[in-house]
DRENPA-3360 file (N, C-alpha, C; in nm, 2 decimals, always signed):
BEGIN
1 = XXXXXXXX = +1.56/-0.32/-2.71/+1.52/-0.37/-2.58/+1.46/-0.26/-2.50 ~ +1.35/-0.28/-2.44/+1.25/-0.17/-2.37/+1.35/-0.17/-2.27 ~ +1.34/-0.03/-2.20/+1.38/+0.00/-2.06/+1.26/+0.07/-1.98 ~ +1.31/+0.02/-1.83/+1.18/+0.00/-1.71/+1.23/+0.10/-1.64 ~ +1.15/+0.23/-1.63/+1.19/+0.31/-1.55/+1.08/+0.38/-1.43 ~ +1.12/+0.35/-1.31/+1.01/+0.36/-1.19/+0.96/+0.46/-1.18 ~ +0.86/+0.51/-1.22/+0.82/+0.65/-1.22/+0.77/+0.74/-1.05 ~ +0.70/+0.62/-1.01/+0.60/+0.70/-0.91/+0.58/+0.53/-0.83;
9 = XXXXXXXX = +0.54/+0.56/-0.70/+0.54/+0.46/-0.59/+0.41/+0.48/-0.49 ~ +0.34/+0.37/-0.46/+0.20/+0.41/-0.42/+0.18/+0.36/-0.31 ~ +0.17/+0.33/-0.19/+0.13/+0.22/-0.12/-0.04/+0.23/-0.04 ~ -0.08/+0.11/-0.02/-0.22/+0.11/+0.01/-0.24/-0.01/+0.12 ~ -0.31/+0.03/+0.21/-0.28/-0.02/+0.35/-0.48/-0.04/+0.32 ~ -0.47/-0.16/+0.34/-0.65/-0.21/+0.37/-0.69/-0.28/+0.49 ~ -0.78/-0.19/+0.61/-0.83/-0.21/+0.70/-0.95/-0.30/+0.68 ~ -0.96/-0.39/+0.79/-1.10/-0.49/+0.80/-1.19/-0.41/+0.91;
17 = XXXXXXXX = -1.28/-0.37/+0.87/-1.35/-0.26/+0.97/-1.49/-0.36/+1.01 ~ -1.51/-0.50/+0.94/-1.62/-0.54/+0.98/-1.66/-0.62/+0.87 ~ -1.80/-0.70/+0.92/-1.85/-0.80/+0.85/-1.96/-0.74/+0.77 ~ -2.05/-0.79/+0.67/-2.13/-0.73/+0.62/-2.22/-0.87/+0.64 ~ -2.36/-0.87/+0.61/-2.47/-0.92/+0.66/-2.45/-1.07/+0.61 ~ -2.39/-1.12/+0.49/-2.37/-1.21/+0.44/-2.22/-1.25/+0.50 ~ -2.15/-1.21/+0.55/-2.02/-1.26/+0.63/-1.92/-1.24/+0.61 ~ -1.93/-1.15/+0.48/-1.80/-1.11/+0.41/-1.73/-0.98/+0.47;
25 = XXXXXXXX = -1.59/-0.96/+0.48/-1.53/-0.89/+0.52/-1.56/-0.76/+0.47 ~ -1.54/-0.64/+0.54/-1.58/-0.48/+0.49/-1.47/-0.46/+0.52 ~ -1.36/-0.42/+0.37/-1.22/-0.35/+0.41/-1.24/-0.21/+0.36 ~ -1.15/-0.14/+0.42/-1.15/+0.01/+0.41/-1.00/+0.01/+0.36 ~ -0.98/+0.12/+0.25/-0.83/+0.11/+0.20/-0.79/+0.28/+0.22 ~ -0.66/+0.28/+0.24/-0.59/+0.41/+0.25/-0.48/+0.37/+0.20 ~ -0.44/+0.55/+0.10/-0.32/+0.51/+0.02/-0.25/+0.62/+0.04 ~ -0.08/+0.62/+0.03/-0.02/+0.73/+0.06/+0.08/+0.72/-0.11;
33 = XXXXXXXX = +0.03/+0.84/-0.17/+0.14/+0.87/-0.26/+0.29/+0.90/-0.23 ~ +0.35/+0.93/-0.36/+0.49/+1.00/-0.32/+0.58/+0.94/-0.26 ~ +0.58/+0.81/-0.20/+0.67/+0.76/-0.19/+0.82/+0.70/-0.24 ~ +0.93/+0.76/-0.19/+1.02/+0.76/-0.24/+1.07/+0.58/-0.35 ~ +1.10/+0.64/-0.41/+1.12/+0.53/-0.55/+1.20/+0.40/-0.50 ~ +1.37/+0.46/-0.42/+1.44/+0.37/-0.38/+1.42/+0.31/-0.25 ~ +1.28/+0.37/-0.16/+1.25/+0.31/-0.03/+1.29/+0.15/-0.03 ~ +1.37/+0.08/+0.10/+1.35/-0.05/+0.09/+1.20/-0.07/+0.13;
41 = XXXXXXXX = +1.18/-0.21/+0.11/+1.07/-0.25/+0.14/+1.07/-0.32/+0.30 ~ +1.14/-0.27/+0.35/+1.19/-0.32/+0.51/+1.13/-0.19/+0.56 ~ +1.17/-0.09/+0.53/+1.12/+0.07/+0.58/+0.99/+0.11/+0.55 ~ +0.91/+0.04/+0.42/+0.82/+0.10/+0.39/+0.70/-0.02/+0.52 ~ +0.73/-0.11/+0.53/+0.68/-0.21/+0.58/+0.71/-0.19/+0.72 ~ +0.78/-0.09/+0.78/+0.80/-0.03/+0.92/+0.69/+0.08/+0.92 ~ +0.75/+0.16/+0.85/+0.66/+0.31/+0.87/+0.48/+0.26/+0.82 ~ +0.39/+0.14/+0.76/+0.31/+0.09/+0.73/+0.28/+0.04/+0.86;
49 = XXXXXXXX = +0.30/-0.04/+0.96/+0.30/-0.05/+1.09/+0.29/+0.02/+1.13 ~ +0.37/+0.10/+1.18/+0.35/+0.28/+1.26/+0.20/+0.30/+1.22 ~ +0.17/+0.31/+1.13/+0.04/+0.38/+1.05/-0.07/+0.32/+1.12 ~ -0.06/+0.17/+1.09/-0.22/+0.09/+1.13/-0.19/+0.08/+1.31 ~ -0.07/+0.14/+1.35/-0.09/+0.15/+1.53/-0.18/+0.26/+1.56 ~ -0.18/+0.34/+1.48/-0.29/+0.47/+1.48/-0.42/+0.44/+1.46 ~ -0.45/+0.32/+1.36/-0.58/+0.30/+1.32/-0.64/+0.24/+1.43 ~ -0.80/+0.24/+1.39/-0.88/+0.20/+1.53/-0.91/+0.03/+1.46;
57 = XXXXXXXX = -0.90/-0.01/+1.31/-0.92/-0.10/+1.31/-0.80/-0.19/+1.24 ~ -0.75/-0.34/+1.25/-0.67/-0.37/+1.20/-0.62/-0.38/+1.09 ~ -0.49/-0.43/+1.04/-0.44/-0.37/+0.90/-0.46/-0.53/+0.87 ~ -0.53/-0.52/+0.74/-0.53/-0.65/+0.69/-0.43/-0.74/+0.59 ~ -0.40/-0.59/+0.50/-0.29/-0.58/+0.38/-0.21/-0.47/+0.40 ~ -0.10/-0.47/+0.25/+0.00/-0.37/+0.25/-0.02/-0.42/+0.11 ~ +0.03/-0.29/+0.04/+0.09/-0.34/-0.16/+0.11/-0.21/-0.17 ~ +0.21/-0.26/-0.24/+0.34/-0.16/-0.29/+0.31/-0.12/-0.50;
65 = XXXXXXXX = +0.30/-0.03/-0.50/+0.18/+0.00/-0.63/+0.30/+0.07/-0.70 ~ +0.36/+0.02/-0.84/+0.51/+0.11/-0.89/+0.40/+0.17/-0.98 ~ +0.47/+0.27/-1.03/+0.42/+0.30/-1.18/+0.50/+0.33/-1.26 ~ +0.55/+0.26/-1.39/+0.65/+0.20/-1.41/+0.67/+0.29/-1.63 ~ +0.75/+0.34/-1.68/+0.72/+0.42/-1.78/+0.83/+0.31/-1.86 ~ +0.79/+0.29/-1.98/+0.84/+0.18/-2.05/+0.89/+0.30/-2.18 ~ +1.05/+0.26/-2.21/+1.08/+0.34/-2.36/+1.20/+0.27/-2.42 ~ +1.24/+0.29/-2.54/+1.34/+0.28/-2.63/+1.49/+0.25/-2.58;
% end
């Protein structure tokens, strides 16, 4: 039976900075490594807030990126 083990934790926060000539949304993404493994997702989804209060344009998304090492 494989075992799942969390390696690394990524998150990426995508701003809508605007429209493009055909109407479609222009997102801008920023990502913060290093994120602790056991973070709840209540905290990381706090301090992600905090974040886009700083930005000049609104946060559109959040995603939580594992990277995940598969073995024996």
């Amino acid at each position: 039976m494989a075992i799942e083990i969390l390696e690394a934790v990524t998150i990426r926060l995508e701003f809508e900075t605007g429209m493009n000539e055909k109407g479609i949304p222009i997102v801008k993404r920023k990502s913060f490594s290093n994120v602790k493994t056991d973070a709840a997702s209540d905290d990381i989804l706090a301090a992600t807030e905090a974040i886009a209060g700083l930005q000049l344009h609104p946060l559109s998304k959040v995603s939580q990126i594992g990277t995940t090492v598969l073995s024996n």
